[in-house]
Residue, then its C-alpha position, 0 to 999 in steps of 0.5 A: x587538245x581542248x580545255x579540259x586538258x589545258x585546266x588538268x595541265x594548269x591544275x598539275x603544275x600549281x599542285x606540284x610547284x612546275x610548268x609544263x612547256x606547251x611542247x611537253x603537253x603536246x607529248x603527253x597522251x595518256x595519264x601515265x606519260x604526264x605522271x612520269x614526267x612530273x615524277x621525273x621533274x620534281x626530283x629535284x624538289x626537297x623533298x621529292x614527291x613520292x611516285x605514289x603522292x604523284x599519282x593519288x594528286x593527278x588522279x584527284x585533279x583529272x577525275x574533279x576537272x572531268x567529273x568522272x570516277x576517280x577509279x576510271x583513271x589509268x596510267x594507260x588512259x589517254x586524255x582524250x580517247x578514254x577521258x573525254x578530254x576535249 
C-alpha cells in the first residue's frame, strides 16, 4: 500500500482515538473491512460510536485525503483498485 493509504489509516486512528497495527492495515483492502474493524474496536469506547458516525468520519477522511466524491465511496471499494490509493 502506498502513501495515501498510509495518511487515510493515520487520519482514521486520531478521529477515532485507536492504532491500526501495520498486520491489520495489510488486511484491510476495501472500505467496508476498515470500517468493521474500527466499528469493532471503539466498542469499548464510552461512548461507542455509532456504525453510522464510523462511516460518515472515514467517508469524509478517505474522499478529503484522495480528493474525489465523497458519493464515489463504498463499503465494496477497495483502496487501491476503485480509490486509486497508491
Amino acid at each position: 500500500m502506498g502513501l495515501d493509504y498510509i495518511e487515510i489509516l493515520i487520519g482514521y486512528e486520531e478521529e477515532f482515538g485507536i492504532q491500526i497495527p501495520n498486520a491489520i492495515a495489510s488486511k484491510l483492502e476495501t472500505v467496508g473491512l476498515a470500517h468493521e474493524y474500527i466499528v469493532q474496536v471503539t466498542r469499548s469506547k464510552n461512548p461507542p460510536p455509532t456504525p453510522e458516525f464510523v462511516w460518515d468520519k472515514m467517508v469524509q477522511i478517505t474522499a478529503e485525503q484522495l480528493r474525489i466524491k465523497p458519493s464515489t465511496i463504498t463499503k465494496d471499494s477497495y483502496y487501491v483498485k476503485d480509490l486509486g490509493c497508491g
